[in-house]
Rosetta silent file (secondary structure, phi, psi, omega in degrees, C-alpha in Angstrom):
SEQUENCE: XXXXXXXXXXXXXXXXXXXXXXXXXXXXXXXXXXXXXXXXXXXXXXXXXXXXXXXXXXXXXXXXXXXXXXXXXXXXXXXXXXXXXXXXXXXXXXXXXXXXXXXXXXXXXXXXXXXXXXXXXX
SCORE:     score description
SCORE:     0.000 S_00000001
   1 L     0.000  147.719  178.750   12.828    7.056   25.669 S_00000001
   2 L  -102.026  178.404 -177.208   11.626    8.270   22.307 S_00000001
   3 L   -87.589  135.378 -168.255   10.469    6.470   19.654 S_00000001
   4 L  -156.000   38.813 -179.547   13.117    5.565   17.219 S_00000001
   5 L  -119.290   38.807  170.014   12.328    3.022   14.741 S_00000001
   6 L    70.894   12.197 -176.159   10.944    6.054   11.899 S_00000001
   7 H   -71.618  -32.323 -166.002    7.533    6.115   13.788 S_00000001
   8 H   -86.504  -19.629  175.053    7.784   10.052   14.615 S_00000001
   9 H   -58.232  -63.889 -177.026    9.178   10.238   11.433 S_00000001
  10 H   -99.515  -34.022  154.063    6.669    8.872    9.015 S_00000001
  11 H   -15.840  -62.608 -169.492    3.563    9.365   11.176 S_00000001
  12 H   -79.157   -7.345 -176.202    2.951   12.710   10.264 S_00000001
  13 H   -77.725  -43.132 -158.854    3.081   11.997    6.659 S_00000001
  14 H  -101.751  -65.323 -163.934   -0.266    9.672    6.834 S_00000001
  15 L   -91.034  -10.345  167.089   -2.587   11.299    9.653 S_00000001
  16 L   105.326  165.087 -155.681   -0.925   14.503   10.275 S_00000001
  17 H   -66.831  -30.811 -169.781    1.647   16.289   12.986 S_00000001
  18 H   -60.202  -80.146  175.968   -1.185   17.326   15.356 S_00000001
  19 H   -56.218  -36.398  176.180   -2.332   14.017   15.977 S_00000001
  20 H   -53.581  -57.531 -172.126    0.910   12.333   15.887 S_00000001
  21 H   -78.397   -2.521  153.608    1.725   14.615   19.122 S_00000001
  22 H   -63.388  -72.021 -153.702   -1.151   14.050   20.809 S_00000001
  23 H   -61.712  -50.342 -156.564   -1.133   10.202   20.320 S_00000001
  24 H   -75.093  -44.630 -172.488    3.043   10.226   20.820 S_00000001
  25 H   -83.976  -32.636  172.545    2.845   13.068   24.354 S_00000001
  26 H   -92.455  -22.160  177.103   -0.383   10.999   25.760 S_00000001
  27 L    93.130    8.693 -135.880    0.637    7.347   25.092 S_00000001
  28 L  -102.569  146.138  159.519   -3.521    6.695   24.704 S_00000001
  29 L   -50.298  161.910  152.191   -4.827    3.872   22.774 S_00000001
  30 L  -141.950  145.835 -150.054   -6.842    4.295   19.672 S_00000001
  31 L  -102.543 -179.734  170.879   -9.678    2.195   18.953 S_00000001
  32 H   -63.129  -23.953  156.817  -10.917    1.299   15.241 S_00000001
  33 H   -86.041  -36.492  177.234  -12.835    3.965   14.446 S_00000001
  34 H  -101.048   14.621  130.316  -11.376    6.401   15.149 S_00000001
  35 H   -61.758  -83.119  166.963   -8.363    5.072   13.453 S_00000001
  36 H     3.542  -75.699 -158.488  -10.397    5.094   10.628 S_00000001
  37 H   -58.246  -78.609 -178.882  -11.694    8.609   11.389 S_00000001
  38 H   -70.985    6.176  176.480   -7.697    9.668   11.362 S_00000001
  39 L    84.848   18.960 -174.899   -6.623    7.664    8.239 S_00000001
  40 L   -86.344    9.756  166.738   -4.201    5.392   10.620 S_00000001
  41 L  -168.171  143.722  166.493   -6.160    2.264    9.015 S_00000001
  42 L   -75.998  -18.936 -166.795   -8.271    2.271    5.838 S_00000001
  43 L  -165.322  141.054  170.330  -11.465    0.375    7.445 S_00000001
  44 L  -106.589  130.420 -167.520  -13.097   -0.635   11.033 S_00000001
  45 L  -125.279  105.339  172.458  -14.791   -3.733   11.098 S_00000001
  46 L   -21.543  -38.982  174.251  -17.836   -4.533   14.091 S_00000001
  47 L  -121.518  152.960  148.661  -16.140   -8.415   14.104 S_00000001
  48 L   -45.937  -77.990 -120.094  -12.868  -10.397   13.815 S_00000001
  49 L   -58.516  -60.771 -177.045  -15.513  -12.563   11.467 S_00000001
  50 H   -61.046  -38.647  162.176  -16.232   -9.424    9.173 S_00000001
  51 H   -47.875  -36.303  170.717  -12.386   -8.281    9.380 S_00000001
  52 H   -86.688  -27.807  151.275  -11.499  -11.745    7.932 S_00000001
  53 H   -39.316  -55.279 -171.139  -14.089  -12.092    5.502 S_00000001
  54 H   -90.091  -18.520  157.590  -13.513   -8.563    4.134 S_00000001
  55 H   -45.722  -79.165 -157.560   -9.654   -9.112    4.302 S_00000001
  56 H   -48.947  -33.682  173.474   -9.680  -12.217    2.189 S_00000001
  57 H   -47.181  -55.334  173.989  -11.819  -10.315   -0.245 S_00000001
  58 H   -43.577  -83.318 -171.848   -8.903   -7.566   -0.670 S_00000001
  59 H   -36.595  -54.969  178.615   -6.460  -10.349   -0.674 S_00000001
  60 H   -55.676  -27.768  165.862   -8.417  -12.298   -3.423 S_00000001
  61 H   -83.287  -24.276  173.681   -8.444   -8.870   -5.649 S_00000001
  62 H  -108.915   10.244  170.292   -4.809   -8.547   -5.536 S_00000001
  63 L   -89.282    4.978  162.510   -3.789  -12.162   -5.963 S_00000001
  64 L   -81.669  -59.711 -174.321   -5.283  -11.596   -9.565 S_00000001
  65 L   -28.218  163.345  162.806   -3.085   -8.976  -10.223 S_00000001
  66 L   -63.597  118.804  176.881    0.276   -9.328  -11.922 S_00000001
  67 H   -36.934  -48.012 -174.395    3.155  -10.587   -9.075 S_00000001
  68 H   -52.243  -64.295 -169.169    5.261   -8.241  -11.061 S_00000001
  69 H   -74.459  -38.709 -177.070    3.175   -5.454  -10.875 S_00000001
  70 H   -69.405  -39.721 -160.747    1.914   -5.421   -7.056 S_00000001
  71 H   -73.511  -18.524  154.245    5.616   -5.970   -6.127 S_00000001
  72 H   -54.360  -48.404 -164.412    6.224   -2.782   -8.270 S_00000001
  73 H   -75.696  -42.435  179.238    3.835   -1.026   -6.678 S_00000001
  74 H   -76.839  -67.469 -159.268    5.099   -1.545   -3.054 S_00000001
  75 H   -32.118  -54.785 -165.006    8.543   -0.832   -4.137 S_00000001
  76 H   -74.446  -31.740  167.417    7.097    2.772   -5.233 S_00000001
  77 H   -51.756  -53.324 -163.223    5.128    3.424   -2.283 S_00000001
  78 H   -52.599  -65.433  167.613    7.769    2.468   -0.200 S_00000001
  79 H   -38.791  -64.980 -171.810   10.341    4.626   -2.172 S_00000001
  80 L   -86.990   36.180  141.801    8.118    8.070   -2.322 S_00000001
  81 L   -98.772  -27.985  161.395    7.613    7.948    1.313 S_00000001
  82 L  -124.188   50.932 -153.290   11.204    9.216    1.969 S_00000001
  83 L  -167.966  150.263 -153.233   12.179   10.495   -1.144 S_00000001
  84 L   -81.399  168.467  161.324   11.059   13.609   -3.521 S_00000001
  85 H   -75.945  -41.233  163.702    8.581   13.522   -6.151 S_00000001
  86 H   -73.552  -21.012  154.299   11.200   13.914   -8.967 S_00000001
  87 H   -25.470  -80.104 -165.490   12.868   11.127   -7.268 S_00000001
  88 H   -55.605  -41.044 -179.361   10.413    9.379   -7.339 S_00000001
  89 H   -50.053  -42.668 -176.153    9.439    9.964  -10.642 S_00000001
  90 H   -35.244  -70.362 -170.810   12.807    8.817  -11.754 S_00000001
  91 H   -44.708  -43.819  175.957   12.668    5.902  -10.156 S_00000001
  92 H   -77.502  -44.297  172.617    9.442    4.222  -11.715 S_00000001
  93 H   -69.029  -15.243  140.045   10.804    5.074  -15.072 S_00000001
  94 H   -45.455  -76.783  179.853   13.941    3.293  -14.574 S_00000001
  95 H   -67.251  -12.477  176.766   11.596    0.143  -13.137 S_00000001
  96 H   -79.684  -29.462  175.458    8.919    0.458  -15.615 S_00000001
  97 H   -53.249  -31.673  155.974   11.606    0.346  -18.468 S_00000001
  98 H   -32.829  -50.531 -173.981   12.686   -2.695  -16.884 S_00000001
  99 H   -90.826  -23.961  167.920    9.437   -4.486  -16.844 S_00000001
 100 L   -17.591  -47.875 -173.388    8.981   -3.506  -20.480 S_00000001
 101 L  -102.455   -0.829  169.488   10.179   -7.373  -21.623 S_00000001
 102 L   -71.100  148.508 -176.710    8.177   -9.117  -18.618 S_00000001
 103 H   -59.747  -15.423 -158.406    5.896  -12.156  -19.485 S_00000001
 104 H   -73.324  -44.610 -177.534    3.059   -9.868  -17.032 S_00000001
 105 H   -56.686  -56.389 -169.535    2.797   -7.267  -19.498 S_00000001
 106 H   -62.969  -25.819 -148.665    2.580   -9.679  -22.456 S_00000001
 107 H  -108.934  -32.698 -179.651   -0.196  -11.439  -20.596 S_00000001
 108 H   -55.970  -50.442 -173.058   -1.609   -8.698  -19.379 S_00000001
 109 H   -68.610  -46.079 -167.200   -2.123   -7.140  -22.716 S_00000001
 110 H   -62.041  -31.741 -172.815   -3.271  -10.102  -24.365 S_00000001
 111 H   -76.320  -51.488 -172.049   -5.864  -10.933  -21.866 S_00000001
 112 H   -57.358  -53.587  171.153   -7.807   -6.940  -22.333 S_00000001
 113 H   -35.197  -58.776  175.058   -7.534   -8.096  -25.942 S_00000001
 114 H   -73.449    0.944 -164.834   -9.369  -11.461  -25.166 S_00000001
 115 L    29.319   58.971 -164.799  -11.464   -9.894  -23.028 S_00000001
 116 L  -131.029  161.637  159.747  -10.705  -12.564  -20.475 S_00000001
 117 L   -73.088  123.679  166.830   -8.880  -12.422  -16.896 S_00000001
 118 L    -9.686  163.359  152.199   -5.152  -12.004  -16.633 S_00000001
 119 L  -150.702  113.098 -167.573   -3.458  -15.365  -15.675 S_00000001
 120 L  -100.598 -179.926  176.574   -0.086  -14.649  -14.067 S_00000001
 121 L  -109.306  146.161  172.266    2.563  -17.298  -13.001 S_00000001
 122 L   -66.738    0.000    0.000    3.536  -16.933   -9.124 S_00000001
């Protein structure tokens, strides 16, 4: 059976076709580094302890962010992964025009004014 849930598909986009058929015709594990090593994960960590520790750091930098904006952001990733570049382009200026009247923006702006941190609502 092949794989057929957009894996053979999409694969080749982030570490490239070579390695996708190698990994996809041998079946073989890959360990964390050298996931790393092919861009199949951004970072290998020595522990669980240091993998949760440096997760919740990540997590703690983007739970500052604007809701509004990371949920933008995943839309567009998401979007430009099967979809052109002029597409894409379309597409965020259609949703950024959108977000134009969000409180995120307003808050956003105001705080780099105050030279303070952002405070978004959930």
């Amino acid at each position: 059976m092949t794989a057929d849930v957009g894996t053979l598909q999409r694969l080749p986009k982030l570490i490239g076709e070579g390695m996708v058929r190698e990994l996809a015709y041998t079946g073989r594990a890959v360990a964390g580094p050298e996931a790393k090593e092919i861009g199949l994960v951004n970072h290998s960590y020595a522990s669980a302890g240091m993998l949760f520790h440096e997760v919740a750091k990540i997590a703690a930098t983007i739970a500052r962010k604007s809701p509004l904006s990371i949920r933008g952001i995943k839309e567009m990733v998401n979007y430009a992964r099967d979809h052109s570049v002029a597409d894409g382009l379309n597409y965020v200026a259609t949703w950024n025009a959108a977000m134009l009247v969000s409180e995120d923006l307003t808050e956003a702006m105001t705080a780099a004014r105050g030279k303070r941190e952002a405070k978004f609502r959930d």
